[in-house]
N, C-alpha and C positions, 0 to 999 in steps of 0.2 A: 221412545227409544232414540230418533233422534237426536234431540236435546241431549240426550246423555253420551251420544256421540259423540256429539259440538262439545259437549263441556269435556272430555276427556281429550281432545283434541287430536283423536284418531287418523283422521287425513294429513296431517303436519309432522306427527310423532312413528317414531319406530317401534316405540314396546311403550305401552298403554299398560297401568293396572286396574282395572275396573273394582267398584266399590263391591261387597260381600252383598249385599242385594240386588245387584245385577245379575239378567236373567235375560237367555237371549231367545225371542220368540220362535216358538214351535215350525211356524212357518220357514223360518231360516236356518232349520235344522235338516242335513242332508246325511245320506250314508256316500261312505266311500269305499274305496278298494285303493289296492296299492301304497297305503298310509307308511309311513315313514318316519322314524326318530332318528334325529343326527347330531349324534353324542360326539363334541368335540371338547377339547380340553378348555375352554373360554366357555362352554356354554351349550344348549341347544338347541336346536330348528326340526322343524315338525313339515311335511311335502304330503301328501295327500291327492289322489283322484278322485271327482265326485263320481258315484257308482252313475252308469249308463249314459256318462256323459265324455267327452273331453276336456273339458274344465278341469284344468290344474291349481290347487293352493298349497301357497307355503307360507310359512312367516321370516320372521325377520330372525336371526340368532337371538335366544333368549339365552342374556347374560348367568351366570352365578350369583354375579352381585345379586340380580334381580327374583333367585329363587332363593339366596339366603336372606334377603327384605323379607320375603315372604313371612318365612317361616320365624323370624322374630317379630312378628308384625309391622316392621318399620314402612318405609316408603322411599320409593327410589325413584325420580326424576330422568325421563330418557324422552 
């Protein structure tokens, strides 16, 4: 999982698409509370508490552009 880190260049980059066989280990799977969708007109962002903890995540605005790549299967660069 590393490597596929490094090769996506997730510490550098804002919004990553990861390949259709990417699969993120069980271990790095949490529940949350307090989860959040932030539907703005440019896009969305996702806020999150992990359950029984303080530990707050969010992401980064995910573009339009980047969920209509999606959906034509193209690729978007960010």
């Amino acid at each position: 999982m590393e490597e596929t880190l490094e090769d996506l260049e997730v510490y550098t980059r804002e919004v990553v698409t990861a390949p259709a066989d990417f699969r993120v280990l069980e271990s790095q799977i949490a529940s949350v509370e307090c989860a959040q969708m932030i539907v703005r007109e440019e896009g969305i962002a996702f806020n999150a508490l992990l359950r029984h903890t303080d530990i707050y995540v969010t992401t980064a605005e995910i573009s339009k552009q980047v969920f209509e790549s999606v959906g034509s299967g193209t690729s978007v660069s960010g």
